[in-house]
C-alpha positions in Angstrom: -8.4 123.3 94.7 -7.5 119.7 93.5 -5.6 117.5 95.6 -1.3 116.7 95.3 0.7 114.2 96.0 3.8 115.8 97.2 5.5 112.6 98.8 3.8 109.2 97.5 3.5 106.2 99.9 7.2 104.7 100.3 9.9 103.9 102.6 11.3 106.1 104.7 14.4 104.9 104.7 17.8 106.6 105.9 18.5 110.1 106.7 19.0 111.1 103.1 15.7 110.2 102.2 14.0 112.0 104.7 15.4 115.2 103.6 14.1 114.6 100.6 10.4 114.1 102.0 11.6 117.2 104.5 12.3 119.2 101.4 9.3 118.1 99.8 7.0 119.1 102.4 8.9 122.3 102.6 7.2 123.0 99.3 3.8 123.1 100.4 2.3 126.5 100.5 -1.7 127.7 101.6 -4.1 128.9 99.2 -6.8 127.6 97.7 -10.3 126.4 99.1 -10.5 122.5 100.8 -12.2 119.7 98.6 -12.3 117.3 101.7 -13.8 114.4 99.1 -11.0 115.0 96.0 -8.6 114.3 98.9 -9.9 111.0 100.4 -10.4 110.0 96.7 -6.9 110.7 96.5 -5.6 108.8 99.4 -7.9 106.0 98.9 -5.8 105.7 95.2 -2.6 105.7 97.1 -3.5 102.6 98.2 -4.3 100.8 95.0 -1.5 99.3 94.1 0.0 98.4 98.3 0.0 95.5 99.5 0.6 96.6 103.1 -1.8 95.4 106.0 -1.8 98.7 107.8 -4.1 101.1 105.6 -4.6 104.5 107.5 -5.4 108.3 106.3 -5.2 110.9 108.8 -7.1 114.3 107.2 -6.3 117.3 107.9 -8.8 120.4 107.7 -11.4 122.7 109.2 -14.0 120.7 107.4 -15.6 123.7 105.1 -15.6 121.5 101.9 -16.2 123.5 99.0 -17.8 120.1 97.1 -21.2 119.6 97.9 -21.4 115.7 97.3 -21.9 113.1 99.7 -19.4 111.0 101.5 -21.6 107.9 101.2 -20.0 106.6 98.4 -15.9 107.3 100.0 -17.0 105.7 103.0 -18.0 102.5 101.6 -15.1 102.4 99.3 -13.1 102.9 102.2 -15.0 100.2 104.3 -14.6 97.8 100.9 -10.4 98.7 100.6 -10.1 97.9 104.5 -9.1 101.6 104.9 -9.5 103.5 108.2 -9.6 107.0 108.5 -9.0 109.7 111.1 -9.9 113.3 111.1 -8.2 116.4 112.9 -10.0 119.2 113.1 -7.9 122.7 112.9 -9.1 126.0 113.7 -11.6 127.3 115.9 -14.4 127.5 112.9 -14.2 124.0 111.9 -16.9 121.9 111.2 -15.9 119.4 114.2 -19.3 117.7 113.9 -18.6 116.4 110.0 -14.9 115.4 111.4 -16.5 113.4 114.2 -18.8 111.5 111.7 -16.1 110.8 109.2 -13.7 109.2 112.0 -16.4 107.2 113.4 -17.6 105.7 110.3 -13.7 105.1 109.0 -13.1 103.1 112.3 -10.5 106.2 113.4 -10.0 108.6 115.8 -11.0 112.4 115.8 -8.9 115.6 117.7 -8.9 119.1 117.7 -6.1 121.2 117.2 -7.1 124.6 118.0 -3.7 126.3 117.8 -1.0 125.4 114.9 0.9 124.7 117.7 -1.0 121.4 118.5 -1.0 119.9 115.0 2.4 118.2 115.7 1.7 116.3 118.8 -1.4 115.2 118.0 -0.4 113.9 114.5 2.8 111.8 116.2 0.2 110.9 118.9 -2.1 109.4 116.3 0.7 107.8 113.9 2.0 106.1 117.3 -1.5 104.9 117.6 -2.6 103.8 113.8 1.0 102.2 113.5 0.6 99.7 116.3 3.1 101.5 118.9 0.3 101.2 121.8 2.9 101.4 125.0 5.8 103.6 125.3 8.7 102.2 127.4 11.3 104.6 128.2 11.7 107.2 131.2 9.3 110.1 130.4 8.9 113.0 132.3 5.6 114.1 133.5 3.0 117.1 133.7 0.1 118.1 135.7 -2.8 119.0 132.5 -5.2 120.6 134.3 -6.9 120.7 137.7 -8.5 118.2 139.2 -9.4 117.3 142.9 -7.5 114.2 143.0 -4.2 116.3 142.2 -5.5 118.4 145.7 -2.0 119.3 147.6 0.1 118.4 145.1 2.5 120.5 142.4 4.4 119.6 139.0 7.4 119.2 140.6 6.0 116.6 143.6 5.3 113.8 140.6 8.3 111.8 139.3 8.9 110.5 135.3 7.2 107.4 134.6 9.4 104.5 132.3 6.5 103.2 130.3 3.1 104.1 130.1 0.1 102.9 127.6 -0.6 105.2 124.9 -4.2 106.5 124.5 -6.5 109.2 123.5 -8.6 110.7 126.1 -12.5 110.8 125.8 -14.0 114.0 125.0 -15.5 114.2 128.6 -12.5 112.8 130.2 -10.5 115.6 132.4 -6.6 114.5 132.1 -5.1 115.0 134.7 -1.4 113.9 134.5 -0.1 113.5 131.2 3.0 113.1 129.4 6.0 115.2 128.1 4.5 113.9 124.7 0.6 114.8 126.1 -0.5 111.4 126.0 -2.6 110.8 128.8 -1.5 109.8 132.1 -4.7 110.0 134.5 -7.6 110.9 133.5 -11.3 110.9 134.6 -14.9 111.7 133.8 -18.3 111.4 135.1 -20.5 108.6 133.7 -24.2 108.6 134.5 -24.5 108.9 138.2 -20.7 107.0 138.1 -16.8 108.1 138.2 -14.2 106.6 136.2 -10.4 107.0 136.8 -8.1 106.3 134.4 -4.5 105.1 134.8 -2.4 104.6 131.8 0.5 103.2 133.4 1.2 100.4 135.8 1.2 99.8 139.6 3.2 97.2 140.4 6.4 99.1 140.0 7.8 97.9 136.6 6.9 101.3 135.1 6.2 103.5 138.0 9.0 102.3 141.1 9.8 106.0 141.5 6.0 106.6 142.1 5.8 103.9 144.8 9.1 104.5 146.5 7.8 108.3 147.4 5.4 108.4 151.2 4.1 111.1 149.6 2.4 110.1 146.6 0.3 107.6 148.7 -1.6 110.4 149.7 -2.4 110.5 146.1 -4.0 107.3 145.2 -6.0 107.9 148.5 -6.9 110.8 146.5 -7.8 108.9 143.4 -9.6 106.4 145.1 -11.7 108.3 147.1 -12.5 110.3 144.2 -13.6 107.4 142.4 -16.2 106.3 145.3 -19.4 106.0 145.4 -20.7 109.7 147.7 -23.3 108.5 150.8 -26.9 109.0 150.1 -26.7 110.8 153.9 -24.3 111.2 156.8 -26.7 108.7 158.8 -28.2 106.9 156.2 -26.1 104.4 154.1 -28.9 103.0 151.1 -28.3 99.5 149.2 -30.5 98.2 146.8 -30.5 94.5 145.1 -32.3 93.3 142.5 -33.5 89.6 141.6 -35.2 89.9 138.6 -37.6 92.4 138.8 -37.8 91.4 142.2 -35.9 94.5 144.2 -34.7 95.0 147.9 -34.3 98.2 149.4 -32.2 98.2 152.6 -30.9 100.9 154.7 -28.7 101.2 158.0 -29.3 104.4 159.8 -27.4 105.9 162.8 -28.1 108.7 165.2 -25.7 111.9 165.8 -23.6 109.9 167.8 -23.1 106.9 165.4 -25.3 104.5 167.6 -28.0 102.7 165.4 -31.3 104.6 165.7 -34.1 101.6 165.9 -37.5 101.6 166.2 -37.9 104.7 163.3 -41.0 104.5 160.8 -39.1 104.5 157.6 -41.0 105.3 154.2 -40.0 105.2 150.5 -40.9 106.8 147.4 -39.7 105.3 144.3 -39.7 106.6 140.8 -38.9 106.2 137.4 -38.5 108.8 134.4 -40.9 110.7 136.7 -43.4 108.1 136.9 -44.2 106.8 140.5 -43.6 103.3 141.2 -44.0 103.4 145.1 -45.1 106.3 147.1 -45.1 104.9 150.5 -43.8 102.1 151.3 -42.9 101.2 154.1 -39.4 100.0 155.3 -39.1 97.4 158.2 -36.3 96.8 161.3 -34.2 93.6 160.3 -31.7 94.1 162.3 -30.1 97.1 164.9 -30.5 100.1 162.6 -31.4 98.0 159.3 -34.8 98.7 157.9 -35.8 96.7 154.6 -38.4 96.0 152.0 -39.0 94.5 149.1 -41.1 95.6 146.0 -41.3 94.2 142.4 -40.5 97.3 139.7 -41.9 97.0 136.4 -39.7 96.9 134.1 -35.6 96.9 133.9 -34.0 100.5 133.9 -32.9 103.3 136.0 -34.8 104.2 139.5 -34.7 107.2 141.9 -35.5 106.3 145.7 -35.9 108.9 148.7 -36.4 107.8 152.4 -37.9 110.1 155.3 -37.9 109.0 159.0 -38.7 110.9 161.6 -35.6 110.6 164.4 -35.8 110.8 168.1 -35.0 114.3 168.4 -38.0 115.0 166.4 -36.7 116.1 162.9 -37.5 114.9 159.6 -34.9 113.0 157.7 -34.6 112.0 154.2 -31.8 110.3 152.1 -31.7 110.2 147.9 -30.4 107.8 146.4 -30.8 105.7 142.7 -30.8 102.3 141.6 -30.4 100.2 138.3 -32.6 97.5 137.9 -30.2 95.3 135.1 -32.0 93.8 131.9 -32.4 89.7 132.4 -28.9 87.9 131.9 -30.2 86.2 128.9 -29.3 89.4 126.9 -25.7 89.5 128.3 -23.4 88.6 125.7 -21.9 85.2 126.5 -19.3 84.9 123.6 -19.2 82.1 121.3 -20.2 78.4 122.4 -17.5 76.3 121.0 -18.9 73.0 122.0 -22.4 73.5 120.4 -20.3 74.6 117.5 -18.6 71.5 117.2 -21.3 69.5 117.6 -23.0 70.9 115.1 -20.6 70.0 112.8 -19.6 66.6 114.0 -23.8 66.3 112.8 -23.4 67.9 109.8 -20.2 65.5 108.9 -17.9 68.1 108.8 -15.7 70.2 110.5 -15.0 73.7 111.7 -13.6 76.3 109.8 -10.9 78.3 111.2 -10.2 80.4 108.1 -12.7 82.0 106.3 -10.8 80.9 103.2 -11.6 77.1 103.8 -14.8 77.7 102.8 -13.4 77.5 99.6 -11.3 74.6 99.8 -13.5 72.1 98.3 -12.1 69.0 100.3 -15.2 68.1 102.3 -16.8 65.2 100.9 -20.4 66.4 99.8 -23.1 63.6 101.0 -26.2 64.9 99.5 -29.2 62.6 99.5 -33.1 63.4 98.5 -36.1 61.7 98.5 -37.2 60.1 95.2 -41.0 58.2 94.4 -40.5 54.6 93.5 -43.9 53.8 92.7 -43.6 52.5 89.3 -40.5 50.6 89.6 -42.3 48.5 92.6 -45.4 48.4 89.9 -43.4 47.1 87.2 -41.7 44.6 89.7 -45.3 42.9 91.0 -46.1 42.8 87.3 -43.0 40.7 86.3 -43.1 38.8 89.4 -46.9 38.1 89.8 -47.3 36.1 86.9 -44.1 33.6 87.7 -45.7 33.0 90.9 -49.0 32.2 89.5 -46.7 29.6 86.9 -44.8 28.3 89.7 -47.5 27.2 91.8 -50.1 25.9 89.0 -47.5 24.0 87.6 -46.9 22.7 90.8 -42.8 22.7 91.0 -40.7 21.0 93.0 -36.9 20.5 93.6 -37.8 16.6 92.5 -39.5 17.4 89.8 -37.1 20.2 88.3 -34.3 17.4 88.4 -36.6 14.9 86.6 -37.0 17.4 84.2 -34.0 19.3 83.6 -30.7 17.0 85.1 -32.0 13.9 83.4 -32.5 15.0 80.1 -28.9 16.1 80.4 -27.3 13.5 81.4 -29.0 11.3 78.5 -27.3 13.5 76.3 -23.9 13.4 77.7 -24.5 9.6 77.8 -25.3 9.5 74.3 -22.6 11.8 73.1 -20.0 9.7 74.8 -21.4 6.4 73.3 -21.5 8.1 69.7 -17.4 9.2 70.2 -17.3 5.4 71.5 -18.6 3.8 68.1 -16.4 6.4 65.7 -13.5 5.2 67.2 -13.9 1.6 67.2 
């Protein structure tokens, strides 16, 4: 079915208003199939005629489009109107992955409601989001989401309200934790590679969360947290470290005994791999230091590492300890921001100046000093042509500054003599 506009873009305004737009959106009844395209056409027209900064659709469907076409050409439109776009997905037979590629290529944000229930908090969550409203300040009561090991020991009822939090949308690995009356996320976490990352969306200093920190109790939690967050041992007696110089790497390893003592004098040996590859198969570890073995050994190429160490201890048993490692990519690829002084001198060079605006490109007050190389050949000829022959003339007729005032300032003054005696005789 085609697309309608049951409340155009406007003003909200006061209450009456919005019982018009309630009453309007009253009027909206299902049927029909979805033509996902006619109705980003359509809100991409809405916008023609705004002059508003903030350009946002939020779409709502299962994705089951019964046009065919392409989005190509409504994504670049959108891209070219400076629109963004986000995409909720409703009902468990939607087509979440054609919502997740329409969000990420109009710069939004994708959910999933899978109950009618969730459409509303989601949609306010996301308006709060596209409209700029990034923190909420007031005192908001809070829930336990789901479980998690760094909520161990604790119930709804242990965790106070928070009085401001920053609003977000939780990853689609992230496990939330804590979260809001209004389900915005509170703590959060996830596993990244062979890493953990916590979440916190509000603050610890007390502006927000001084009921948090006033309560013994909820120390335990950020113990929690924390140790959550931390890095697990390789081995109960083995504690692994691994540095890299380069490609230059050093593997280093304390080890104790069953009683915590350092156990010396141990013939420790590494294997190290990568994408299943061998790098090293035995290489051998020496003592540094009480309990410290190290070695060094140069990888062959940046990326990701695994590493496993066997010794044999006193009481005769073989050890081993697993670990990985990360070899980074040379700093020259790190991304060092923009270098303003290079920039300037450039243009200090160049005789001009550095644009702030893109619209100063435009400006045309920049004095243009253009210059290009042009052949002056001929006008040198035509110069030793002219001048040649006067200095042939000048030296055969043998000039001086004597002889160019016998010649010239004599004859001249003969005839002003003989004009004055001529005036001289009329008159007497």
């Amino acid at each position: 079915s085609q697309p309608q506009v049951l409340v155009p873009p406007q003003r909200v305004g006061d209450a009456t208003n919005k019982g018009i737009i309630y009453e309007l959106i009253d009027r909206l009844q299902a049927g029909g199939g979805t033509d996902v395209q006619a109705a980003i056409a359509s809100g991409i027209d809405a916008f023609r005629d705004l002059r508003n900064e903030q350009r946002h659709i939020i779409l709502f469907s299962d994705g089951q489009s019964g046009n065919t076409a392409p989005y190509d050409d409504l994504l670049k439109e959108l891209r070219a109107r400076r629109i963004t776009l986000s995409t909720i997905a409703i009902g468990a037979d939607a087509d979440t992955a054609l919502l997740q590629e329409l969000a990420s290529t109009g710069q939004g944000r994708y959910y999933y409601a899978e109950k009618a229930s969730d459409i509303p908090s989601v949609t306010i969550r996301e308006t709060r989001i596209a409209s700029g409203l990034t923190k909420v300040e007031e005192t908001t009561p809070v829930k336990i989401a789901g479980p998690s090991p760094t909520l161990f020991g604790f119930a709804e009822v242990d965790l106070p309200p928070v009085k401001g939090y920053v609003v977000t949308v939780a990853r689609d690995s992230a496990m939330v934790a804590i979260a809001s009356a209004r389900e915005d996320p509170l703590l959060a976490h996830w596993q990244y590679g062979l890493g953990r990352v916590v979440a916190w969306t509000s603050d610890v200093r007390g502006t927000w969360t001084s009921d948090w920190l006033s309560q013994a109790d909820l120390a335990r939690l950020w113990g929690q947290i924390a140790r959550w967050g931390m890095r697990a041992p390789a081995s109960d007696r083995a504690q692994i470290e691994v540095s890299s110089k380069g490609l230059a790497t050093t593997i280093r390893v304390d080890i104790v005994d069953s009683a915590g003592a350092y156990d010396d004098l141990l013939d420790v040996r590494a294997q190290v791999e990568k994408d299943g590859s061998s790098v090293a198969t035995d290489l051998r570890l020496r003592q540094t230091a009480p309990g410290r073995y190290e070695a060094m050994l140069e990888v062959p190429s940046s990326g990701a590492y695994g590493i496993r160490l066997t010794w044999k201890s006193a009481d005769g048993m073989v050890r081993d300890a697993v670990d990985s490692f990360v070899v980074p990519y040379s700093r020259e690829y790190a991304s060092i921001g923009t270098d303003q002084r290079a920039i300037a001198g450039i243009a200090q060079a160049g005789g001009g100046r550095i644009l702030r605006d893109p619209a100063e490109a435009f400006a045309r007050d920049i004095a243009m000093r253009a210059s290009s190389p042009r052949p002056v050949f001929w006008e040198l000829l035509l110069s030793a042509c002219v001048l040649f022959p006067l200095d042939v003339a000048i030296r055969r007729l043998k000039l001086s500054p004597l002889s160019i005032q016998t010649k010239l300032i004599k004859p001249a003054r003969v005839w002003v003599q003989s004009r004055w005696w001529a005036r001289s005789g009329s008159r007497s």
